[in-house]
N, C-alpha and C positions, 0 to 999 in steps of 0.2 A: 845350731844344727850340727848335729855328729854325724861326718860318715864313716861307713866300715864296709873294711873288702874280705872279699873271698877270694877261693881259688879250687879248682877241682884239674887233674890230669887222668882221672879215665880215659883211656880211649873209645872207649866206645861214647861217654858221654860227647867227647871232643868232635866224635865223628858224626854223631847227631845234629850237635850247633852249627858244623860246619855245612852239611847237605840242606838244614833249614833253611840257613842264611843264603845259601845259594839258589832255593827253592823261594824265599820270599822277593830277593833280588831279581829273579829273572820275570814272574810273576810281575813284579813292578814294572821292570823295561819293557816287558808285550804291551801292559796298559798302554805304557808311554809311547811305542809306538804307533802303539792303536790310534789312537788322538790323534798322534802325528798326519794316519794313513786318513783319519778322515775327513782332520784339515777345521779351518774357521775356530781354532780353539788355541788354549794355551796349556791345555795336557791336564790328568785328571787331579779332581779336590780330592782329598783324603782326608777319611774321620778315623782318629785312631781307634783302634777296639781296646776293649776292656775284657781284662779278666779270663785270658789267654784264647778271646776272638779275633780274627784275624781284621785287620784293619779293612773300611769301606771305603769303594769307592760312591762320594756321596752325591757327582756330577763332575761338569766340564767346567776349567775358568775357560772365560771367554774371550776372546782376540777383539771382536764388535760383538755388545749385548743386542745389537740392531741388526744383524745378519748372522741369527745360527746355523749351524749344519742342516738339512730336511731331518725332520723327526724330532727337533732339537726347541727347546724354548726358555728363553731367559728369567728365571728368578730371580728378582731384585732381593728378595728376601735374606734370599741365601749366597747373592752374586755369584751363583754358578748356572751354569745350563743345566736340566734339566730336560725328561720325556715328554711331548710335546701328552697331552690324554687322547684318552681314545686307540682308535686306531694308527692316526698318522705318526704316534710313537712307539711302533711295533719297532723299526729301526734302530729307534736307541735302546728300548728297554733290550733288545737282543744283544748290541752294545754290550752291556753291562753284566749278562749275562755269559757272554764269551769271554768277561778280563776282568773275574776273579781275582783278589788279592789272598793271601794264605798266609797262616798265623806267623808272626817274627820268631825269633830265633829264640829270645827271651821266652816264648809261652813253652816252648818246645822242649828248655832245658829244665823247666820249673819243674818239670816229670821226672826228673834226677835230684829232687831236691834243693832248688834254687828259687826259695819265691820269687814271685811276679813282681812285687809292690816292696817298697815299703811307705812306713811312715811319717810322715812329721808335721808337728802342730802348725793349726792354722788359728783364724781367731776364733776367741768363745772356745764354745766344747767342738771345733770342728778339723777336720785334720786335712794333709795333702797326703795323699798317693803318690809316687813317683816309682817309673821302670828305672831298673838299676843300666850302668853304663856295664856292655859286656863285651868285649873279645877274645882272642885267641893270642897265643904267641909261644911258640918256641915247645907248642902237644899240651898246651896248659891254657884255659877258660878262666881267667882274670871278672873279677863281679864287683862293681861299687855300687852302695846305696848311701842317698844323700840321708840318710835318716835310719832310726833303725827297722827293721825288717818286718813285714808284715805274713807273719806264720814262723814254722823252725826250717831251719838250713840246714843240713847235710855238708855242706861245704865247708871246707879247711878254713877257720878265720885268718884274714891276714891281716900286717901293717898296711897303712896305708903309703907309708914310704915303699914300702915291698911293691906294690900297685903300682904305683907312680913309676918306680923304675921299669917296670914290666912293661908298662905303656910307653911310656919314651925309646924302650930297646923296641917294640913292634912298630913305631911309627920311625924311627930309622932304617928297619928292614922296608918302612913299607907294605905293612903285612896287616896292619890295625884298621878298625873303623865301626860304626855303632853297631853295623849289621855280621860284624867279623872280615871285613873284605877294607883292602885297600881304598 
């Protein structure tokens, strides 16, 4: 597996990743409170999206699968809680409707030229997907992908020693993280 890094210092791209990441981040923490405020759970399951969709919320993990929230009903299937049908999960489905998650910061910069994906073989004729690792440090949008790239890049190719150093100096400032945030 070959990886290869990018880098972009637009500002304006810069300032994009960064109101994303902070727009997906907080987004997160309402859900997480949310859970919290309505109690009997363990905060919500997340199904990542695909193809610059914003990740689901796809239910509740459960605290006891034998005492949900009202409105609330345990799917073994999927070990999460679920909307109870009918009416008596007007509740949750409202839930879920109130704590929206919003596309990562990755879908957001790929509009700058930064695919989504890349690639790398899997077995047979089949392949893996994989989001690149992206942060910020020092007005500069740092990009790894474990594989090569799926679509063209606009971004500056760099070494991967270049990367590497750039990550270790952001996580000494304390500045780095997948979503761009400490």
């Amino acid at each position: 597996m070959s990886e290869h890094a990018y880098s972009n210092s637009d500002p304006a791209v810069v300032a994009q990743f960064i109101a994303a990441a902070e727009a997906a981040r907080a987004a997160g923490l309402r859900a997480i409170a949310a859970a919290e405020t309505l109690g009997r759970n363990k905060g919500p399951a997340v199904t990542p999206g695909m193809w610059s969709i914003a990740d689901t919320i796809t239910g509740l993990f459960p605290d006891d699968p034998t005492n949900p929230p009202d409105g609330w009903v345990y799917v073994a299937r999927h070990a999460t809680l679920r909307p109870q049908r009918g009416p008596a999960g007007d509740s949750a489905r409202t839930w879920f409707a109130d704590n929206p998650l919003v596309p990562d910061a990755r879908a957001v910069i790929a509009r700058s030229g930064l695919p989504y994906y890349s690639r790398t073989a899997g077995e047979g004729m089949r392949y893996r997907l994989a989001r690149p690792h992206v942060f910020h440090h020092d007005g500069v949008l740092w990009a790894r992908y474990l594989g090569p790239v799926d679509g063209d890049c606009t971004w500056t190719p760099r070494r991967l020693s270049e990367f590497h150093a750039a990550l270790e100096a952001a996580a000494a400032t304390a500045s780095v993280g997948e979503d761009g945030h400490a």
